[in-house]
KEKE-3310 file (N, C-alpha, C; in steps of 0.2 Angstrom, whole numbers, plus 5000, padded with zeros to 4 digits):
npx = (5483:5487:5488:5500:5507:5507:5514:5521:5531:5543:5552:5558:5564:5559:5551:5553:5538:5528:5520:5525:5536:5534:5528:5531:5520:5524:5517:5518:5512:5513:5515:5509:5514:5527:5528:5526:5518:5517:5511:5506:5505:5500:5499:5503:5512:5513:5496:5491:5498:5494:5480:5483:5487:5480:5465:5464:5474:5469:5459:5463:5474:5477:5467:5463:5471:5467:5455:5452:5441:5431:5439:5442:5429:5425:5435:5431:5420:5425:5428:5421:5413:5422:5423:5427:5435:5447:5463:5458:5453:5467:5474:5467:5470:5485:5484:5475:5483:5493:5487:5484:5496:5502:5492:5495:5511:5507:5499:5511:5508:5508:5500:5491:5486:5479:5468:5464:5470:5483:5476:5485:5500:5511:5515:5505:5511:5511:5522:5523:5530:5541:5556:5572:5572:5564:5547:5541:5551:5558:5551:5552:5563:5561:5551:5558:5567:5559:5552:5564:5566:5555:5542:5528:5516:5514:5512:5510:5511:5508:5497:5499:5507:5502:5488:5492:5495:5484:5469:5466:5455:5456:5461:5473:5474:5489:5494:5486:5493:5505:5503:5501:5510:5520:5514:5510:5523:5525:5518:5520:5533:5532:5521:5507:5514:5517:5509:5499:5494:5484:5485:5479:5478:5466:5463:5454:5444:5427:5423:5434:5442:5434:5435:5449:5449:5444:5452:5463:5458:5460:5474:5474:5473:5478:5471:5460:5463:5456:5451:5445:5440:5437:5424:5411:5400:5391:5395:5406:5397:5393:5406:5413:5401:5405:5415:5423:5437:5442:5436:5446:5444:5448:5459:5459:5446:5438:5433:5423:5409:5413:5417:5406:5396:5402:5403:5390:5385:5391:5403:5416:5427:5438:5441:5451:5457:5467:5478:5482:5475:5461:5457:5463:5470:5459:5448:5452:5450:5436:5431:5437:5428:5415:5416:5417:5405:5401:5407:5419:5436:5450:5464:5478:5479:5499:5508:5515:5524:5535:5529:5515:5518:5522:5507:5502:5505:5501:5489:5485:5489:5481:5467:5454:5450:5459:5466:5480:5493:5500:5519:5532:5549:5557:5555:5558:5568:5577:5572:5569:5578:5587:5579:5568:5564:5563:5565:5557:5556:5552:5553:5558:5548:5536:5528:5535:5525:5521:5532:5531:5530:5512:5517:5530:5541:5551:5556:5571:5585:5595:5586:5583:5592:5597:5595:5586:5573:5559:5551:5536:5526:5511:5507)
npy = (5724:5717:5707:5708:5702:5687:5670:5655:5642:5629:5613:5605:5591:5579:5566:5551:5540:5526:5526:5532:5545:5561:5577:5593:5609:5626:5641:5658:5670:5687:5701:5717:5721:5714:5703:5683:5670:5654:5640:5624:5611:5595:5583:5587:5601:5609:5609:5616:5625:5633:5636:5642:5655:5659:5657:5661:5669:5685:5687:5686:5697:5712:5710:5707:5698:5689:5685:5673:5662:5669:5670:5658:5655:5663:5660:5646:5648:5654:5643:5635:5629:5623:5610:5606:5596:5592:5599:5612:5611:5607:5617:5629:5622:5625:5638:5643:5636:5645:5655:5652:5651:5668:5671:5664:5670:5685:5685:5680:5666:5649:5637:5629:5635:5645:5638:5634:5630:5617:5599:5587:5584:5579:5570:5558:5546:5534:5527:5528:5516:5519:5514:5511:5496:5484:5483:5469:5460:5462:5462:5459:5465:5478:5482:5482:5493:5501:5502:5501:5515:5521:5522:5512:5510:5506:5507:5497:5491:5478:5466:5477:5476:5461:5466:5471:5463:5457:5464:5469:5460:5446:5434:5422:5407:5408:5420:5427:5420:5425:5439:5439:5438:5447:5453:5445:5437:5450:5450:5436:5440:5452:5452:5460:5472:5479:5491:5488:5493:5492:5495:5499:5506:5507:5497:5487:5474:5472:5459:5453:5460:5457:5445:5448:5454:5447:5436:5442:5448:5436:5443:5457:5470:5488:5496:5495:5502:5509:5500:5497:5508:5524:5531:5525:5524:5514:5501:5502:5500:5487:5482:5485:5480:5465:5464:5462:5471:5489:5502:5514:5528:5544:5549:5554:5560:5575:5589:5594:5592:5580:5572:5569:5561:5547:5548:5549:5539:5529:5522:5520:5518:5526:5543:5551:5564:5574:5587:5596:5593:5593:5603:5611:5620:5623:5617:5604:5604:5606:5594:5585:5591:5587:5574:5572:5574:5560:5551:5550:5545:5554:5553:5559:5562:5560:5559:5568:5583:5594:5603:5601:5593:5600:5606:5596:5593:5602:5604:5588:5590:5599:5592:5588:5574:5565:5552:5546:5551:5549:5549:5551:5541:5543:5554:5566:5562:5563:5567:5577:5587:5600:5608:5610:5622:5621:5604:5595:5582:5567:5564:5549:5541:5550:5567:5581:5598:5608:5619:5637:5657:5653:5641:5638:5635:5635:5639:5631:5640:5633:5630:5642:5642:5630:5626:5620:5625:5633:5648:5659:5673:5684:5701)
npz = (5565:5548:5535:5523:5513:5502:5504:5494:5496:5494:5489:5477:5478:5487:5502:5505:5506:5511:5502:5491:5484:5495:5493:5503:5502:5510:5518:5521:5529:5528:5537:5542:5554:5554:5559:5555:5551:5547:5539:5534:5521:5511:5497:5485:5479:5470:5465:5477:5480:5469:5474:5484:5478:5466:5472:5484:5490:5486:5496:5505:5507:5515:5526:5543:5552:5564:5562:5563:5561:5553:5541:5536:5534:5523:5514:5512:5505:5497:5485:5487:5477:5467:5472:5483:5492:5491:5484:5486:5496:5506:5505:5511:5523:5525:5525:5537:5548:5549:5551:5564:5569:5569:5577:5589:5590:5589:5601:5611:5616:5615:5605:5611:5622:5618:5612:5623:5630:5641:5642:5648:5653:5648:5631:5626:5612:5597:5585:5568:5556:5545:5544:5549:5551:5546:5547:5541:5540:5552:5565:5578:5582:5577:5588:5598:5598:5600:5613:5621:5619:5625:5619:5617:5607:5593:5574:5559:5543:5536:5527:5515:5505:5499:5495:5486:5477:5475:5469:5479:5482:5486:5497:5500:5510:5514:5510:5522:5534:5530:5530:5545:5552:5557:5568:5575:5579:5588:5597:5603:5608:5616:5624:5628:5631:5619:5611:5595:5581:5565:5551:5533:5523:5515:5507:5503:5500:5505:5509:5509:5518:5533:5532:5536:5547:5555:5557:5565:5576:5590:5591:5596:5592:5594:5585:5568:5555:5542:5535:5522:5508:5511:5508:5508:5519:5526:5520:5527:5542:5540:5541:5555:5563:5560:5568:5582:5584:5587:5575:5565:5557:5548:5540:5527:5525:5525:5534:5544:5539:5532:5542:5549:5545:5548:5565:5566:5562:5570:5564:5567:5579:5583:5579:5567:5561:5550:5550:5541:5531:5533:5535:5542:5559:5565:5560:5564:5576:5579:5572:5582:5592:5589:5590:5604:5609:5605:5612:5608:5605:5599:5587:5578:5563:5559:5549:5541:5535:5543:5550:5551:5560:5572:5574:5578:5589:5595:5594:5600:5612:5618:5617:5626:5623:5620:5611:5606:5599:5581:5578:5565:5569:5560:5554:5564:5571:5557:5544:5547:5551:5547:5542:5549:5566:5583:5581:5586:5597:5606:5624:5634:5629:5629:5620:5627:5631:5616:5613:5612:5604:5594:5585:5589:5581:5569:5548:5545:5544:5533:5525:5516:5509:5499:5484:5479:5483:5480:5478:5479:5479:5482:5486)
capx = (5488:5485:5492:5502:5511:5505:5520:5522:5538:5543:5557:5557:5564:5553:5551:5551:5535:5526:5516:5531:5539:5531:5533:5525:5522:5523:5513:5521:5509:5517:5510:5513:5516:5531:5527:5525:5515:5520:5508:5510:5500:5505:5507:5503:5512:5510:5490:5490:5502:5490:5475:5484:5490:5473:5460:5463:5478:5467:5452:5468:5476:5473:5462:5465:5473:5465:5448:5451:5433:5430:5442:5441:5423:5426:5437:5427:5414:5428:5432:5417:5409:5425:5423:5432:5437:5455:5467:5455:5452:5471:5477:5463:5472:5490:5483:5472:5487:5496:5484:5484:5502:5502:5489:5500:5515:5504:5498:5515:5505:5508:5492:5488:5485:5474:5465:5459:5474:5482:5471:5489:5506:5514:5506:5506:5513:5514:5527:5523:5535:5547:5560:5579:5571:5557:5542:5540:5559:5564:5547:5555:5569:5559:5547:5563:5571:5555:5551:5571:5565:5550:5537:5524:5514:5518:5507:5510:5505:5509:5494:5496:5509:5496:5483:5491:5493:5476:5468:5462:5450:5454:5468:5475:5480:5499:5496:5484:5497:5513:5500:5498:5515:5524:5510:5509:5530:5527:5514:5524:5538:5533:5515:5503:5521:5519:5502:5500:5487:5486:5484:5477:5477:5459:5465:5450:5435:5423:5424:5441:5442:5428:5440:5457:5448:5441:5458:5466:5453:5466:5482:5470:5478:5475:5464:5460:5462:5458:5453:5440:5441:5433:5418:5405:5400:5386:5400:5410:5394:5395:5412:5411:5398:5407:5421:5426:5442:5439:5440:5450:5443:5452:5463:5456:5439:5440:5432:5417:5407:5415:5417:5398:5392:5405:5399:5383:5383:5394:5407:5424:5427:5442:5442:5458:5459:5474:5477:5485:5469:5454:5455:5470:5469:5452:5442:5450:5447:5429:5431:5439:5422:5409:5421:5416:5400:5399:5411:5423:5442:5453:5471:5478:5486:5502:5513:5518:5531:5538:5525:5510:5521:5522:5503:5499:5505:5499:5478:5484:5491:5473:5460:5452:5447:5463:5468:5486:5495:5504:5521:5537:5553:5562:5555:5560:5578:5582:5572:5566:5585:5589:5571:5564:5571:5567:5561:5552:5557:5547:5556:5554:5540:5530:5531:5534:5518:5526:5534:5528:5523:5511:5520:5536:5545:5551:5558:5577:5589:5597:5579:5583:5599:5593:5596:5578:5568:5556:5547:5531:5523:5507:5506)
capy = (5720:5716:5703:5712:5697:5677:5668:5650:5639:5621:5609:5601:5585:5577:5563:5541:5535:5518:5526:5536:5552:5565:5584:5598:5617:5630:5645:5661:5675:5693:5707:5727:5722:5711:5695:5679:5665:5647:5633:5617:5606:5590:5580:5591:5607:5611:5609:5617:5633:5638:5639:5646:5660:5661:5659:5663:5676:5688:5686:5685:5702:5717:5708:5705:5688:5686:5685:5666:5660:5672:5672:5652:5654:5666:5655:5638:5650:5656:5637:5628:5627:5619:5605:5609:5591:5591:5604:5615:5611:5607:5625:5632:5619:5627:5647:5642:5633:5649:5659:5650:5655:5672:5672:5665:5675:5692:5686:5678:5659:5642:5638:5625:5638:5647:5632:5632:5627:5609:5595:5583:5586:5574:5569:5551:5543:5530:5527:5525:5515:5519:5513:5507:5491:5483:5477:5461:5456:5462:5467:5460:5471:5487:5484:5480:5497:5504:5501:5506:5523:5523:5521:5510:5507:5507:5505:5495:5488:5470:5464:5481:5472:5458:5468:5475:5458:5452:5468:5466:5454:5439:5432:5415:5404:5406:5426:5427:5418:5434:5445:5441:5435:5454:5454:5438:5438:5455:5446:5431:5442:5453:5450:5465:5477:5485:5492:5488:5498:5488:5499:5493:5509:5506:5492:5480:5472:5471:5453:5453:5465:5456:5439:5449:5454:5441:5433:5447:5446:5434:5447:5464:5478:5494:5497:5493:5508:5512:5493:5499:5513:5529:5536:5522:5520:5509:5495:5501:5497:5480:5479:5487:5474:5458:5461:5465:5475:5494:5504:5519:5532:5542:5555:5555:5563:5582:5595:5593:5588:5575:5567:5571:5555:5544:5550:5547:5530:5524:5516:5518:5520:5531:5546:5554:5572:5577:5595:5599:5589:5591:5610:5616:5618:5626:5613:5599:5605:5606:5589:5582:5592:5584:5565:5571:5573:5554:5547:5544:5548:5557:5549:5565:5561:5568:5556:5573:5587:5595:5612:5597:5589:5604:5608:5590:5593:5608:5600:5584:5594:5603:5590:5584:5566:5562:5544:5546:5554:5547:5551:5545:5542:5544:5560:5568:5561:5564:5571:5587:5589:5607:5611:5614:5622:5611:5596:5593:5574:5563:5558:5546:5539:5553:5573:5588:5602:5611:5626:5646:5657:5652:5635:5637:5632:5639:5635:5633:5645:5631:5629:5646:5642:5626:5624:5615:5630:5639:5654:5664:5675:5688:5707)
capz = (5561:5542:5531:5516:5508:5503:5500:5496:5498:5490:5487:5472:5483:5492:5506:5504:5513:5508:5494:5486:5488:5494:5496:5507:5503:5516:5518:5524:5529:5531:5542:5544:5561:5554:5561:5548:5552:5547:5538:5526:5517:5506:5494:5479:5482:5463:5465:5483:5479:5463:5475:5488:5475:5466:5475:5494:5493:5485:5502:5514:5506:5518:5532:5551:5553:5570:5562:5560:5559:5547:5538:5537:5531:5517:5510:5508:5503:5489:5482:5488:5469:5464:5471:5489:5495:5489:5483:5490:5506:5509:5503:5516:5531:5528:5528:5545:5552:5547:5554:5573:5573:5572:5582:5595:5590:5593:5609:5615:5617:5611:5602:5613:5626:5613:5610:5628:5637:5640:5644:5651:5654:5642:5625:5621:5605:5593:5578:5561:5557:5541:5549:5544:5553:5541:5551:5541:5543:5560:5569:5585:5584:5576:5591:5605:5599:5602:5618:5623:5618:5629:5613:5618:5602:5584:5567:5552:5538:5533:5521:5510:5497:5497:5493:5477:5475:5472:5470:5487:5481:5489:5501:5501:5519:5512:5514:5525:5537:5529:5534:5550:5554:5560:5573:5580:5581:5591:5602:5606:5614:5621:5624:5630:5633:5615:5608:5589:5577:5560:5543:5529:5517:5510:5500:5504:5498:5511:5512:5512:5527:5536:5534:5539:5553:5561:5560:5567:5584:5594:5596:5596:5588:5595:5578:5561:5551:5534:5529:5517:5506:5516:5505:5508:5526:5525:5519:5534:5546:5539:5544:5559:5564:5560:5571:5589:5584:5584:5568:5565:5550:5542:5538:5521:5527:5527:5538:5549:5535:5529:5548:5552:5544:5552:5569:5567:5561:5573:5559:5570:5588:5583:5574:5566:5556:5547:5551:5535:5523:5534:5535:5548:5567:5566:5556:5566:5583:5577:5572:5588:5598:5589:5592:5610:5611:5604:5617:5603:5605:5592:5586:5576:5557:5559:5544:5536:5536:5551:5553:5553:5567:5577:5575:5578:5596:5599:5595:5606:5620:5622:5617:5632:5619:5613:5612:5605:5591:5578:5576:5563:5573:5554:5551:5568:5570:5551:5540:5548:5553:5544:5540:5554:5570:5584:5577:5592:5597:5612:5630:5638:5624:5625:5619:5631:5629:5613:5614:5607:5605:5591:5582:5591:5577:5561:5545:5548:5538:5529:5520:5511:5504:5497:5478:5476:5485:5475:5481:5474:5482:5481:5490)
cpx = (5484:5488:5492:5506:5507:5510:5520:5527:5536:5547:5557:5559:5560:5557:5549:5546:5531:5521:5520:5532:5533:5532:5528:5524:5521:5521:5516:5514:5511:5513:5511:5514:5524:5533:5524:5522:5515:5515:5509:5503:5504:5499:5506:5505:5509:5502:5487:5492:5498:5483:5476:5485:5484:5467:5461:5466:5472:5458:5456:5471:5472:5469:5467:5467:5469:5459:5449:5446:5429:5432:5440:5432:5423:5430:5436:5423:5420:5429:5427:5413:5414:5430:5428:5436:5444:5460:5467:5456:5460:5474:5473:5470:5479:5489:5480:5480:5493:5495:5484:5492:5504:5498:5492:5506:5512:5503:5504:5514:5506:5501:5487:5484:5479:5468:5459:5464:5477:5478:5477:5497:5513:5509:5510:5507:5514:5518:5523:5529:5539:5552:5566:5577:5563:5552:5540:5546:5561:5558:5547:5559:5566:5554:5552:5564:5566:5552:5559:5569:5559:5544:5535:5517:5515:5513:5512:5505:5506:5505:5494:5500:5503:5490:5483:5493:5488:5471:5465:5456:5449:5461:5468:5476:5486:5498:5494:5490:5504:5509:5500:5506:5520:5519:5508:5516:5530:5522:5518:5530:5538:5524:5510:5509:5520:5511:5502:5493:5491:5482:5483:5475:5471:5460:5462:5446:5432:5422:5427:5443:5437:5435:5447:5456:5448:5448:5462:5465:5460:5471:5480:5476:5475:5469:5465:5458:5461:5456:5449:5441:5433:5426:5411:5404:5394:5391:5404:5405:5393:5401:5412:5405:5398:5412:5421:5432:5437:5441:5441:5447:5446:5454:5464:5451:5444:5432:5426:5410:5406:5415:5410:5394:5395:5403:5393:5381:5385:5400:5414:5424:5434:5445:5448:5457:5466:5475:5480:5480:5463:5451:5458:5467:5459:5447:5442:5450:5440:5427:5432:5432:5417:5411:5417:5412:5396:5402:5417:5431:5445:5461:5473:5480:5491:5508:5518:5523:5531:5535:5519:5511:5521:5514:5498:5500:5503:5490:5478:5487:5484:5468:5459:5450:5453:5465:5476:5486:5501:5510:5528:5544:5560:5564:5559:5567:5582:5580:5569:5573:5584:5584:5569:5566:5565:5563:5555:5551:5554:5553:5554:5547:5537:5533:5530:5529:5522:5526:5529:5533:5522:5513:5523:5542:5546:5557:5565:5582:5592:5592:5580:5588:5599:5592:5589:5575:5564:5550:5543:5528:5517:5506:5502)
cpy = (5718:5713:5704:5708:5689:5676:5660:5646:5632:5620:5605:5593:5584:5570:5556:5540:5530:5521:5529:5541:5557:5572:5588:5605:5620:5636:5650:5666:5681:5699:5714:5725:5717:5706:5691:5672:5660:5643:5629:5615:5600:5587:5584:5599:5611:5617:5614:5624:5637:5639:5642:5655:5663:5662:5660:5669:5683:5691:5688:5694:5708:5716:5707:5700:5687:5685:5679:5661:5663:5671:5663:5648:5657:5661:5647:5642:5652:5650:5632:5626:5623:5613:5602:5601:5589:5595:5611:5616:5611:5613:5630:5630:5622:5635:5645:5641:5639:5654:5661:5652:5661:5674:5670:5670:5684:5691:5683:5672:5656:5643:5634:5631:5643:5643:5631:5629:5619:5603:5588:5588:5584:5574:5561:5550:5539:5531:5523:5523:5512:5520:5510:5500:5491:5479:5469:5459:5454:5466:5466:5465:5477:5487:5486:5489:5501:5509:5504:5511:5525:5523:5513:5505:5510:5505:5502:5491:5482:5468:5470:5478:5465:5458:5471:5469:5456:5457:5470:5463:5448:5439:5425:5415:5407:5414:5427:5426:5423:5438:5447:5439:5442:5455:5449:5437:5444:5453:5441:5432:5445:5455:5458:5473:5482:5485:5489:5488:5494:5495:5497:5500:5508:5502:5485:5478:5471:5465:5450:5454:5462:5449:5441:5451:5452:5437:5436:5447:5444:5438:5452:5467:5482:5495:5494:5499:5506:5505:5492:5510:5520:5531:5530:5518:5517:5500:5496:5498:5491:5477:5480:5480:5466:5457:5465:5471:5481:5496:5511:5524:5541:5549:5558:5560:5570:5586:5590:5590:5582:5568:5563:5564:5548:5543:5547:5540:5525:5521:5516:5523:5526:5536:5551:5558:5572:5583:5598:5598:5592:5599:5615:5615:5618:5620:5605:5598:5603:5599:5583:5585:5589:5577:5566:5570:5567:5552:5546:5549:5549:5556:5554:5559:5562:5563:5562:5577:5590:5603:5607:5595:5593:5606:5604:5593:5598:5606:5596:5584:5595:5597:5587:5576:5564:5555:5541:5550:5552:5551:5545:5545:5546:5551:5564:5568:5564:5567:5576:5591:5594:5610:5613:5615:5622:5609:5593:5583:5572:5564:5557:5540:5543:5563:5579:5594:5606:5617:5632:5650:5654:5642:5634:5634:5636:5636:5637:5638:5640:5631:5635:5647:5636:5626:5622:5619:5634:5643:5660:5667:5681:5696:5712)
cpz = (5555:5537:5525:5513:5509:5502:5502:5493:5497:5488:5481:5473:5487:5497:5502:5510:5510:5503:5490:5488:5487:5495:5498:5504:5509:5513:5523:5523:5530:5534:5544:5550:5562:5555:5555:5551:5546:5544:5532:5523:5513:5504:5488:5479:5477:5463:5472:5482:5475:5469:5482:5484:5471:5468:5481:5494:5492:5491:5506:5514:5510:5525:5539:5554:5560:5568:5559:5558:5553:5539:5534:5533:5523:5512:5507:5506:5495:5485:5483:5479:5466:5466:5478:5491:5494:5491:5487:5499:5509:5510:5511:5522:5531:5529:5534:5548:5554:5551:5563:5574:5573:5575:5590:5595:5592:5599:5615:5617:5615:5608:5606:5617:5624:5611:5615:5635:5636:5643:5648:5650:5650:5637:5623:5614:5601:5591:5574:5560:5547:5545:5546:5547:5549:5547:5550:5540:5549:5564:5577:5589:5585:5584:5599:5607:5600:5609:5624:5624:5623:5625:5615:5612:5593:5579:5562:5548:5534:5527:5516:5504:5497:5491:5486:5474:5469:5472:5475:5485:5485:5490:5501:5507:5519:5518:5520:5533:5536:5533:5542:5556:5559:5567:5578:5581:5588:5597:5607:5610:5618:5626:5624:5631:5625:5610:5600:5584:5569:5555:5538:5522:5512:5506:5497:5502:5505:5514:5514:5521:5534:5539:5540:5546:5560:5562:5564:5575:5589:5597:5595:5597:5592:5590:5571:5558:5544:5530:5523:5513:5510:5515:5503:5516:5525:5526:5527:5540:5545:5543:5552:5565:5565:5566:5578:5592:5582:5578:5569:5557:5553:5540:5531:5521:5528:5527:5541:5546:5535:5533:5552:5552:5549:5559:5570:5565:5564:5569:5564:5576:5588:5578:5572:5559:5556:5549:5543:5529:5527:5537:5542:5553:5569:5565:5561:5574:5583:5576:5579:5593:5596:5591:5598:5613:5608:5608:5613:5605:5600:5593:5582:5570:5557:5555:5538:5536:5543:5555:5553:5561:5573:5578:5577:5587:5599:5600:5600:5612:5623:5620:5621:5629:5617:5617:5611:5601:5588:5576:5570:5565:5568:5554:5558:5569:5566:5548:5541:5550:5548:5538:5544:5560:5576:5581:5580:5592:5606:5619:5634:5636:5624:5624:5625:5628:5622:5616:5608:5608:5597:5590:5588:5589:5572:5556:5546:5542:5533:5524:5513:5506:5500:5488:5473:5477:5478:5479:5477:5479:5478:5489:5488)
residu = (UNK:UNK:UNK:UNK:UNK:UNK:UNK:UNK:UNK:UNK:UNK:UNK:UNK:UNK:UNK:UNK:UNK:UNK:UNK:UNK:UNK:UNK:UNK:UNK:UNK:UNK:UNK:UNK:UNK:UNK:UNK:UNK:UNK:UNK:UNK:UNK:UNK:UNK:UNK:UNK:UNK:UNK:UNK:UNK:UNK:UNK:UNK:UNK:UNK:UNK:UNK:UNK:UNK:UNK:UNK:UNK:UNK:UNK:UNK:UNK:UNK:UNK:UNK:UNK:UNK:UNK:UNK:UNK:UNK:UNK:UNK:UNK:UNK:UNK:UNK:UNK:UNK:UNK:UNK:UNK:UNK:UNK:UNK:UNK:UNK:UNK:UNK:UNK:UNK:UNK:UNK:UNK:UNK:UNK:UNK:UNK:UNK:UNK:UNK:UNK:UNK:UNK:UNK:UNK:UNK:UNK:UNK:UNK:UNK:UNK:UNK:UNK:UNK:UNK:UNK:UNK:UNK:UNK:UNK:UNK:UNK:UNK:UNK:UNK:UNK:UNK:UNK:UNK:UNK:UNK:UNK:UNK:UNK:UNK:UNK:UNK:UNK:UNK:UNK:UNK:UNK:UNK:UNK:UNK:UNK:UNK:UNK:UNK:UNK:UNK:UNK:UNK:UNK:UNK:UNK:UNK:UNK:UNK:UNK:UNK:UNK:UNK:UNK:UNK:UNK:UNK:UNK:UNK:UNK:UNK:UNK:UNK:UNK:UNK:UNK:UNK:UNK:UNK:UNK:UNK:UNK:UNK:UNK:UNK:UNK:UNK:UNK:UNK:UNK:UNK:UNK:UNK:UNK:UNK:UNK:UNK:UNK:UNK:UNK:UNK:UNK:UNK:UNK:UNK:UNK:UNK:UNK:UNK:UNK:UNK:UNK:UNK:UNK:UNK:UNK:UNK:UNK:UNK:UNK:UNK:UNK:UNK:UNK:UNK:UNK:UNK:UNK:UNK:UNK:UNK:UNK:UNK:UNK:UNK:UNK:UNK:UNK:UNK:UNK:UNK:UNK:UNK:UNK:UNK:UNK:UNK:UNK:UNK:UNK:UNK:UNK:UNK:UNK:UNK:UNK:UNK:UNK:UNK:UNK:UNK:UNK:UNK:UNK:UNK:UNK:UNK:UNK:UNK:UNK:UNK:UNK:UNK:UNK:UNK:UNK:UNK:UNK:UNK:UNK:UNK:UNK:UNK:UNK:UNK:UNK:UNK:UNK:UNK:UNK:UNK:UNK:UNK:UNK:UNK:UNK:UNK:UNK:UNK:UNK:UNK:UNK:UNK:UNK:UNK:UNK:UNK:UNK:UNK:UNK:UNK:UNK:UNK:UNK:UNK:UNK:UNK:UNK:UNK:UNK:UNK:UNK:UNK:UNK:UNK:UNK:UNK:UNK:UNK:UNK:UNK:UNK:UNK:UNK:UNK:UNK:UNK:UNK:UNK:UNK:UNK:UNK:UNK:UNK:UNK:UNK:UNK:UNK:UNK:UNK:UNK:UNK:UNK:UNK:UNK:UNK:UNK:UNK:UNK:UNK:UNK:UNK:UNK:UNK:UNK:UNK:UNK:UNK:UNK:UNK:UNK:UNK:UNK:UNK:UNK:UNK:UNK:UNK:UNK:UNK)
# end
């Protein structure tokens, strides 16, 4: 089998999430043997589709899609001089992820099974929660209608308008007290019944975050994610050290690399890879093995489009370290509807092993009638 077409796919509409709209491209692989394997990337499809189209297609053309290690090397060896951490690297994670599924589609397997098999029966869940119920309104209700559904714990992020506030500089008592208000409401009712992981979008000074922390102590969050911006761990061993809460990095970090440090210094008890940023299935299984052999468990990223969603459950079906996986209740009810076919939604609170072969999903036929769609491809 040999892959005789790149082809990459993008809406000119995009998705509302707490940083503003976002949109995905998709990655179509084609093969003399007729099979198309499936992968995304986001938020820059623009920036992501030119080095899909420039730099990769021209390494993928003609080659053996099963030689995914290779192939996988070639490719950060094509783009590593310019400066790989971005555009780059994300373009790579939607051809890998592309890759893992016609690598199931030829052998008839999910990828988990590909992976190594599954490691549980079920796959545990959060909600990120873009919700028609706002957390600092109605975080009794957003957490009540939760818990109905079988979802157990949920992320937000209360002190981030603060933070653009005061440029996360410094917090008054007043906020201080907003901030912590969504989480001490969901404490008081329903006590220990609904997990709650805090998000903090890097938006912190260190002594900020040291402060928010320590306040935070009392009604223990699942985590503290992201309360300092990613790319100075030393500052994080600071924080890390002040507080009793674990910390969460960062779906920012890409590839094995970029985790390696983290790891090694101990900065967060839970480490969470993107598949779509930190270099597709391959890069973040890598990343999930080395998590292991520090003791630390892996939280997946998975706030993106709906072929992320599907790749996310196929990594934390198999990883024998996983701690949960974050999903959005939004995207899956509504906005994967007539995009992607199935949507793959929880019961019960948690998700059934995905379906194959490969993804198990594909993009839905309304996608190609689509007004917004725009398609380029290389053969």
């Amino acid at each position: 089998m040999r892959i005789t077409k790149v082809e990459i796919l993008k809406l000119s509409k995009g998705i509302t999430v707490h940083a503003g709209p976002i949109k995905w491209l998709w990655v179509r692989l084609h093969t003399d043997a007729g099979l198309i394997g499936l992968g995304e990337t986001y938020p820059s499809p623009g920036a992501e589709g030119s080095v899909v189209l420039d730099s990769l297609a021209p390494i993928l053309l003609g080659r053996d899609p099963s030689e995914i290690d290779k192939l996988w090397a070639d490719m950060f060896l094509a783009v590593s001089y310019a400066g790989w951490a971005g555009a780059e690297l994300r373009a790579i994670s939607a051809i890998d992820i592309a890759l893992w599924d016609l690598a199931g589609k030829a052998s008839g397997q999910p990828i988990y099974k590909l992976l190594g098999g599954a490691s549980r029966k079920t796959i545990p869940t959060y909600n990120t929660c873009y919700d028609h119920l706002d957390f600092m309104k109605e975080p009794v209700r957003l957490a009540e209608s939760l818990l109905e559904s079988g979802i157990r714990a949920m992320k937000i992020w209360p002190f981030d308008s603060i933070a653009r506030q005061t440029g996360g500089n410094f917090i008054s008592p007043a906020q201080m007290k907003e901030g912590l208000q969504p989480l001490r409401a969901i404490r008081e009712r329903f006590g220990d019944q609904m997990d709650v992981a805090m998000e903090f979008h890097g938006l912190w000074t260190l002594p900020c975050a040291i402060q928010i922390a320590q306040e935070l102590e009392p009604f223990k969050p699942m985590w503290l994610e992201e309360m300092l911006p990613q790319d100075n761990l030393p500052a994080y061993d600071r924080l890390a050290r002040s507080t009793r809460l674990p910390l969460c990095l960062s779906e920012r970090l890409m590839s094995r690399w970029g985790f390696r440090e983290v790891m090694e210094r101990g900065a967060a008890q839970f480490i969470m890879p993107d598949i779509c940023w930190t270099g597709g299935i391959s890069e973040a299984k890598k990343v999930s093995t080395m998590a292991e052999t520090y003791y630390l468990p892996v939280a997946p990223h998975n706030c993106g489009g709906p072929v992320l969603h599907a790749a996310s459950l196929h990594l934390a079906a198999n990883l024998p370290n996983l701690k949960i996986i974050e999903t959005v209740r939004r995207h899956y009810d509504d906005e994967y509807l007539n995009i992607i076919s199935p949507t793959l939604s929880p019961v019960n609170g948690e998700f059934p092993l995905p379906p194959g072969p490969g993804l198990g999903v594909e993009l839905d036929n309304a996608v190609f009638k689509r007004p917004d769609l725009m398609i380029q491809s290389i053969s």
